[in-house]
VOGU-3710 file (C-alpha; in Angstrom, 3 decimals, decimal comma):
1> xxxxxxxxxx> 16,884/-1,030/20,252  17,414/0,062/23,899  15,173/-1,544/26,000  14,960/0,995/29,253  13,449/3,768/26,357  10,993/5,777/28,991  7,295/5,888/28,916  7,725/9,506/29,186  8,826/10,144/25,496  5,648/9,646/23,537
11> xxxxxxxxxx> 3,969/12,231/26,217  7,049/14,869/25,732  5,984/14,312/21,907  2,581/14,889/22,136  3,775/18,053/24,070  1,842/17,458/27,354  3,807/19,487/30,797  5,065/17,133/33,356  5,698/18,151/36,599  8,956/16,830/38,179
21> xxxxxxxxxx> 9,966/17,184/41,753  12,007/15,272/44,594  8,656/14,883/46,158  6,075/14,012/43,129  6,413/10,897/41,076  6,390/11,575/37,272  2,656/10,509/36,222  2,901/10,596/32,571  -0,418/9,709/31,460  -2,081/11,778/33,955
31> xxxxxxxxxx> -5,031/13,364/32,621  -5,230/11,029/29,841  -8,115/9,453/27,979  -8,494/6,122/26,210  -8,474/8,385/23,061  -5,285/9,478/23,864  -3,979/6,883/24,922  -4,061/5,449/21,390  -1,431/8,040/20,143  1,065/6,769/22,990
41> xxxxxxxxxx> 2,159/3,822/20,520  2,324/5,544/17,352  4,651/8,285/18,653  6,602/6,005/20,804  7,203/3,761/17,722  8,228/6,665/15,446  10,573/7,712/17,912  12,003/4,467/18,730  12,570/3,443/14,704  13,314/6,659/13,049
51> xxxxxxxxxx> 16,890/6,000/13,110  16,272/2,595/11,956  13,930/2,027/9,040  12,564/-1,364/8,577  13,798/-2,163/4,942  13,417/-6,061/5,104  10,359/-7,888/3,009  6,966/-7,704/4,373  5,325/-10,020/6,234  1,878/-10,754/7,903
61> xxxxxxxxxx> 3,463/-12,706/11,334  6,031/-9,580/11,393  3,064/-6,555/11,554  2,599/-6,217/15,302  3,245/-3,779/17,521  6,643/-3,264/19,191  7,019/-4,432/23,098  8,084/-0,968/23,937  5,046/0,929/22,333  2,651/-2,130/23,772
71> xxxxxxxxxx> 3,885/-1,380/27,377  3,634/2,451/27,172  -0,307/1,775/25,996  -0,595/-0,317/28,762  0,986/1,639/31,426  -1,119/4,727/29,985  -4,168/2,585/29,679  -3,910/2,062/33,586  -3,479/6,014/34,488  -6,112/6,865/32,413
81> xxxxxxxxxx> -10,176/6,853/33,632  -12,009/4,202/32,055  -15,177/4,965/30,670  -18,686/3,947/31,730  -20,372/4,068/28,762  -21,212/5,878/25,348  -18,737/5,487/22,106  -15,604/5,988/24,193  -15,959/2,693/25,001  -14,685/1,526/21,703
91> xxxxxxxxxx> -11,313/3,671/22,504  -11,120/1,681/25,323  -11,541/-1,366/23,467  -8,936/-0,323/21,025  -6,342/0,189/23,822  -6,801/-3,639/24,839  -6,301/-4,716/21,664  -3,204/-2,507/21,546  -1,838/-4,515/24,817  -2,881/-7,763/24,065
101> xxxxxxxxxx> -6,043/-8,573/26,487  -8,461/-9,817/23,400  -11,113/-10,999/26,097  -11,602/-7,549/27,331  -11,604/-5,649/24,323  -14,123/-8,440/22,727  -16,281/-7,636/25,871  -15,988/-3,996/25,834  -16,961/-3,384/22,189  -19,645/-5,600/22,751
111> xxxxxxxxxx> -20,798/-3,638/25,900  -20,683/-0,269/23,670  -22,648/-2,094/20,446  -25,174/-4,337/22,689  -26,166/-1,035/24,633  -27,801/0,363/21,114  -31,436/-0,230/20,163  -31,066/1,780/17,289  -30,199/-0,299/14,170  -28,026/2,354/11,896
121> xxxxxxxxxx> -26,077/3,532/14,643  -25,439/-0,406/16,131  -24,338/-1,141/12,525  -21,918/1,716/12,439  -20,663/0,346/15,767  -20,243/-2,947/14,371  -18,203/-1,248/11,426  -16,027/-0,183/13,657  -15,398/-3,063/15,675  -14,664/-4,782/12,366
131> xxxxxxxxxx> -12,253/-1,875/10,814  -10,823/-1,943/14,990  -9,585/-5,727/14,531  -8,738/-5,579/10,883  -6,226/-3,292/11,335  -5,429/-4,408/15,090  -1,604/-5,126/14,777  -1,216/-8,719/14,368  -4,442/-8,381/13,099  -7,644/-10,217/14,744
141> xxxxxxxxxx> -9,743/-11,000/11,648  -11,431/-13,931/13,569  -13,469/-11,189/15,759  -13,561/-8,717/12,966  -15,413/-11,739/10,759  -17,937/-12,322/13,788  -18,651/-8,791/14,362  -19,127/-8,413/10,245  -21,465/-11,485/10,594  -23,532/-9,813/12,999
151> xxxxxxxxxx> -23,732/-6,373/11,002  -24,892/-8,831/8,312  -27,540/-10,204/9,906  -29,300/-6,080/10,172  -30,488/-6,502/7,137  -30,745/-3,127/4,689  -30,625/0,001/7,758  -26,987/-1,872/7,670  -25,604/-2,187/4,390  -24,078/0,803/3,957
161> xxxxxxxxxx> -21,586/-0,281/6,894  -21,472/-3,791/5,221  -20,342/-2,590/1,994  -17,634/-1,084/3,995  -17,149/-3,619/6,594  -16,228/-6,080/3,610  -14,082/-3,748/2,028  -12,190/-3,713/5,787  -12,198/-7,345/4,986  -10,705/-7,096/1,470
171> xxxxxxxxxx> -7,937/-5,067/2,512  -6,730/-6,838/5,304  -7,105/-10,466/3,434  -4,974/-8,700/0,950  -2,500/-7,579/3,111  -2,331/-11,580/4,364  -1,614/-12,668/1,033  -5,097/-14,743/0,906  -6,136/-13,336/-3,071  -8,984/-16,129/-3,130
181> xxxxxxxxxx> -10,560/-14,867/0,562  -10,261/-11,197/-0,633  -11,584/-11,360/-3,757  -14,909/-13,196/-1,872  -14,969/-9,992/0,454  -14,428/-7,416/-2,409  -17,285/-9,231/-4,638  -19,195/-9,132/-0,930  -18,750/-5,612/-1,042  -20,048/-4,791/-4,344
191> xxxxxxxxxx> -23,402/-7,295/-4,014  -23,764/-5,068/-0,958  -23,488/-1,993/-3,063  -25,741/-2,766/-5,599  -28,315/-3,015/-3,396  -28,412/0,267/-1,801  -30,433/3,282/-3,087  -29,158/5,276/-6,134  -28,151/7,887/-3,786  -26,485/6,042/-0,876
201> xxxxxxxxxx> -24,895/3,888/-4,311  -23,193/7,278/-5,019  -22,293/7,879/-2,386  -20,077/4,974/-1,553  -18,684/4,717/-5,570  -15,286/5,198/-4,319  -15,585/2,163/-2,205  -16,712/0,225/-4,687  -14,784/0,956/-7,219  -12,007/0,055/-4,920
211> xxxxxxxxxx> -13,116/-3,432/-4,630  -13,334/-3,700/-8,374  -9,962/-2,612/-8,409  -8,713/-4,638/-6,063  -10,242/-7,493/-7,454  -8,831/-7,109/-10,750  -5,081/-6,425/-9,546  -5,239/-10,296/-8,021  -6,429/-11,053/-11,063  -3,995/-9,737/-13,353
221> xxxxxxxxxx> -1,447/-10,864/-11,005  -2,874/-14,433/-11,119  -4,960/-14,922/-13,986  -4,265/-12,873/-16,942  -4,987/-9,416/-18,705  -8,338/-10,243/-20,446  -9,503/-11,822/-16,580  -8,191/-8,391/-15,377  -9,966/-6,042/-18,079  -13,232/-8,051/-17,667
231> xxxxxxxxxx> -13,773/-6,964/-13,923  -12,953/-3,751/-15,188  -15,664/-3,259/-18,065  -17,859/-4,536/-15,562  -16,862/-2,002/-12,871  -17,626/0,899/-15,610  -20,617/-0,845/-17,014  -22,131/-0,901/-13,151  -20,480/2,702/-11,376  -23,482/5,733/-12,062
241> xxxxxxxxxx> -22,328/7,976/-14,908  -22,435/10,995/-11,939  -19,529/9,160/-10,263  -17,204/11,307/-12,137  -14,042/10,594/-9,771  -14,830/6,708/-9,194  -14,976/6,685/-12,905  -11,994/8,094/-13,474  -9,656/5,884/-11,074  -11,821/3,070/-13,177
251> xxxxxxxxxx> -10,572/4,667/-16,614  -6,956/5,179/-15,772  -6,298/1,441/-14,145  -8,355/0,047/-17,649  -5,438/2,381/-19,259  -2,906/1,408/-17,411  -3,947/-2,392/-17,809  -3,959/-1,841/-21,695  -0,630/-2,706/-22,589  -0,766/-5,975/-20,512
261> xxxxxxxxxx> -0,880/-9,124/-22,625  0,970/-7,412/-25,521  4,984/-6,839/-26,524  6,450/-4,792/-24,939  8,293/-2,135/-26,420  11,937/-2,057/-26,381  13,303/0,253/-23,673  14,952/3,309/-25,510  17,865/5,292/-23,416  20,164/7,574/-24,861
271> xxxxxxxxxx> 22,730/6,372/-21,253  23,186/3,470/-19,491  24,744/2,473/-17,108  25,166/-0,773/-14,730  24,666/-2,779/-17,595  25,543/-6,649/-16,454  26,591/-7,144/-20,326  26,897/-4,496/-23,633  24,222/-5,812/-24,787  21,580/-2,976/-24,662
281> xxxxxxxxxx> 18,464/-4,527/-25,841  15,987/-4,476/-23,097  13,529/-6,481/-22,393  16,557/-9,682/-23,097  14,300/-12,208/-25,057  14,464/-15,046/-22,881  14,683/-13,535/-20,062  12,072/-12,163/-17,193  12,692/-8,734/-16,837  10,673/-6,129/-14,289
291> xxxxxxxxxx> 11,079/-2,241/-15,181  10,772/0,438/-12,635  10,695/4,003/-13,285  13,529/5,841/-11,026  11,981/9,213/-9,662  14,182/11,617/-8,462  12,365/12,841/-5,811  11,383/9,548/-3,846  14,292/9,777/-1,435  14,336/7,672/1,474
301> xxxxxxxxxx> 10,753/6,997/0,736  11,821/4,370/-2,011  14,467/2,490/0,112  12,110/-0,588/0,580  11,444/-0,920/-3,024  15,945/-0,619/-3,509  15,976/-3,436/-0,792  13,243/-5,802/-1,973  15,226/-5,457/-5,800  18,207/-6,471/-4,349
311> xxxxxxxxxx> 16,529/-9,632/-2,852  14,709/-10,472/-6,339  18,472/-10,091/-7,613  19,690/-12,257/-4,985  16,634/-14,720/-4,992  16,309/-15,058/-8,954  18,898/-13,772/-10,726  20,766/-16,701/-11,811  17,724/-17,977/-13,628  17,296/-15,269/-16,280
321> xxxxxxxxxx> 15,820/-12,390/-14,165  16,988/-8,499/-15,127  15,911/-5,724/-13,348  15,821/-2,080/-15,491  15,560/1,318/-14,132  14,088/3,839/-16,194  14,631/7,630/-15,948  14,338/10,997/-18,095  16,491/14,046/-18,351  15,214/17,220/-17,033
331> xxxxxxxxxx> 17,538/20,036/-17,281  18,770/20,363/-13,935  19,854/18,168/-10,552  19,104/19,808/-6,827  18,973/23,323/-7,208  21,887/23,895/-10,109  21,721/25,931/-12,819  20,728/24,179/-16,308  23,322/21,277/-16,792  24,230/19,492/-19,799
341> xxxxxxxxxx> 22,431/15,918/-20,532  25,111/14,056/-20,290  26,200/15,740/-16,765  22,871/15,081/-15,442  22,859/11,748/-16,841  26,451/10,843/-14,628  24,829/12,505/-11,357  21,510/10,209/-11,738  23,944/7,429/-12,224  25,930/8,114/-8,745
351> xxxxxxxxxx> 22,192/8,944/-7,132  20,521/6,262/-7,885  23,335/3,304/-8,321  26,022/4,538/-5,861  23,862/6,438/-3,214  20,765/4,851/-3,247  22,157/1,334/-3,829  19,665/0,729/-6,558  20,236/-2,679/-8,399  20,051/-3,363/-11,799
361> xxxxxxxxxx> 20,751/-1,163/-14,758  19,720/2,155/-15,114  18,528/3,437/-18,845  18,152/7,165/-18,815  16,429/8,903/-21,914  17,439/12,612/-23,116  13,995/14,198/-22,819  13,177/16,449/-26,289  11,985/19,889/-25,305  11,035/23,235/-26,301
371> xxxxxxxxxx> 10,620/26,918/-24,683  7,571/28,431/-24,100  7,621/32,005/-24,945  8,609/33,244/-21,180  11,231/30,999/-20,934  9,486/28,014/-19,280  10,826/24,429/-20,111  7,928/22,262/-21,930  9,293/18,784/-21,895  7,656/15,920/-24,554
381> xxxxxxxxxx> 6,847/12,682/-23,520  9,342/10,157/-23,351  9,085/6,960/-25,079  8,490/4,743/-21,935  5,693/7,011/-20,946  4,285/6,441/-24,436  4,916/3,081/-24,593  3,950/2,292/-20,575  1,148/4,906/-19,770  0,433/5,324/-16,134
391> xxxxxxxxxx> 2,796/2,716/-15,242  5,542/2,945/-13,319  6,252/-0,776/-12,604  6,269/-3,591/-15,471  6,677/-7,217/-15,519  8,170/-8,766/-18,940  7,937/-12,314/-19,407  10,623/-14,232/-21,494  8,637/-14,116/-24,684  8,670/-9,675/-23,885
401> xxxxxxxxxx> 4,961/-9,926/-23,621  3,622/-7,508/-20,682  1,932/-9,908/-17,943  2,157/-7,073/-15,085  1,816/-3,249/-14,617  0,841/-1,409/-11,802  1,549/2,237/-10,919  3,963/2,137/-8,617  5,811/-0,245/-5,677  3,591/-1,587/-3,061
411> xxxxxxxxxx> 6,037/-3,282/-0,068  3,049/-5,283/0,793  3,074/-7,082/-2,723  6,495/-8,147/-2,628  6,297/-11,648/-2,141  2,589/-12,167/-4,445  5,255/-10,563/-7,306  7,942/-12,693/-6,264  5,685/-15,257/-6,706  4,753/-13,965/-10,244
421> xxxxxxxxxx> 8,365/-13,387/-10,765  8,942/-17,210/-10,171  6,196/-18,785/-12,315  7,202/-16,800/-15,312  10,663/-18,004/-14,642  9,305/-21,719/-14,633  7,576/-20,997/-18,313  8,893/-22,469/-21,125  9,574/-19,116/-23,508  8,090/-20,554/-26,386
431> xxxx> 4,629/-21,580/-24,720  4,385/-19,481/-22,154  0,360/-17,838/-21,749  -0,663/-14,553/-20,872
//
């Protein structure tokens, strides 16, 4: 990364006019606020790494802001007015965090939430301050926890910012790879929810339902299915019947969490191809295997998940670990004409293997069809999508029973699977436990 990148670029993007002249100095922030000022970073950053796509694992320490986009904040942060008082403080506030000076932007927020005798509107403050250092990059969950403490202490005009302050909370514990400390906020969230008014519950069902959800992912990721399906009959048992949305998400993670703890099904392709053997039974019994559906469409989009396959290949593949691509037939590739199955199946095979570097083999299924009476393609369902509804990621321990589904790749979650990944390696096949 070139290090003398100007300051000027993220203004140029954000398509403010700079005057330049042998007499004026460029002032590229002039004119800005601390609200703008928050944009400088993003832009510069997108500018700066477009070329160059981050495709190694995720992790926590890693999550910061670059140098280059810290010192462009700052520099802004300098030309720009600070405020006096009123919410714009918090923008302020956010811009310290952005550059580093914790003291100040503890003190500022502070300033802006202390000044309010109102108690709704100081716990929305507070919520904010929270959700501000929770997402802060590296993140300062120390001050977000003591500002959540405080919006705690309001009592009920607060607690429909407390059911979404924990929630903050859940999120970023997640992200951190602490399960145990964000399953407490998630649960902290939903005691908060249940206390609110039948309206203001409504309201916020979304949220909630979130937490359940969350909460049961880290379950079925650590515990088992039936751990997993519990939080989930409780979720529907306690979201209003007028939720009709919440509800939903609720019913189609319960579906997608259905097949978990049983067989799985045998993978049925009519191609394959990258096969590490001929043997074309899939899941190998005896082996841990993790299926991902291959979507045409994904582009550069699914390069992480590509990159964090080939380091579960690398990391665990001499222990018994197979990685299998699923994929349909659809009649056509790019904008061609109709092509043959087997023509489509050889172009998916040098997309996916050869240009998109995907590990692992790739089982492609000729999709059955029929024509609708103005000539429109109906295609049936394939038997992975009958056999794995919803889910487009799978984990297969050696005894083919289902321990993992989910529907589709988080980068975040790479190392909790890996994790997974490893314990079911360590089973013994015949005693393993879902």
């Amino acid at each position: 990364m070139r290090s003398d990148f100007p300051c000027s670029v993220a203004v140029l993007l954000l398509g403010v006019s700079i005057r330049v002249s042998a007499q004026d100095p460029v002032k590229p922030f002039e004119g800005f606020t601390p609200g703008a000022c928050l944009w400088v970073p993003r832009m510069v950053e997108r500018f700066a790494l477009r070329d160059h796509p981050d495709t190694s694992a995720y992790n926590p320490t890693k999550d910061s802001t670059i140098r280059l986009a810290r010192d462009s904040a700052q520099v802004c942060g300098t030309s720009a007015p600070a405020p006096t008082a009123g919410v714009a403080l918090l923008d302020e506030a956010r811009v310290q965090l952005v550059t580093g000076d914790d003291a100040a932007a503890r003190a500022t927020a502070s300033r802006y939430s202390g000044s309010l005798t109102d108690i709704e509107k100081k716990a929305w403050a507070l919520h904010l301050i929270v959700d501000d250092n929770a997402h802060a990059r590296p993140e300062r969950l120390t001050d977000a926890a003591a500002a959540l403490a405080e919006l705690d202490k309001l009592g009920p005009p607060g607690t429909r910012a407390s059911v979404l302050s924990h929630l903050t909370m859940a999120r970023a514990q997640r992200d951190r790879w602490n399960d145990s400390a964000a399953t407490a906020e998630a649960s902290a969230s939903i005691a908060k929810w249940r206390t609110l008014s039948p309206d203001a519950a409504l309201d916020l069902a979304a949220s909630v339902v979130e937490a359940f959800v969350m909460k049961s992912e880290i379950a079925l990721r650590t515990r088992n299915a039936e751990a997993a399906r519990a939080i989930l009959d409780t979720a529907s048992q306690t979201v209003p019947s007028a939720a009709g949305g919440a509800r939903r998400q609720i019913d189609a993670v319960r579906r997608l969490y259905s097949v978990a703890g049983k067989k799985a099904a045998p993978v049925q392709a009519t191609y394959w191809f990258n096969l590490p053997d001929t043997n074309r039974v899939r899941p190998v019994p005896g082996h841990v295997s993790i299926m991902l559906e291959a979507t045409h469409t994904c582009g550069s989009f699914c390069r992480p998940r590509y990159r964090a396959l080939a380091r579960y290949a690398a990391r665990f593949g001499q222990r018994g670990f197979d990685i299998i691509n699923f994929t349909k037939t659809v009649g056509f590739y790019r904008d061609v004409a109709p092509v043959t199955p087997i023509e489509e199946a050889r172009y998916d095979s040098s997309l996916f293997i050869a240009g998109r570097q995907m590990p692992g083999a790739l089982a492609i299924y000729e999709t059955k069809f029929s024509w609708l009476p103005d000539g429109r393609r109906v295609n049936e369902r394939t038997p992975q999508e009958l056999n794995f509804p919803l889910a487009s990621l799978v984990i297969i321990d050696k005894r083919g029973v289902i321990r993992y589904a989910a529907f589709g790749w988080d980068p975040v979650l790479e190392e909790p699977l890996a994790k997974l990944i490893d314990r079911l390696l360590s089973e013994d096949a015949s005693s393993g436990t879902p």
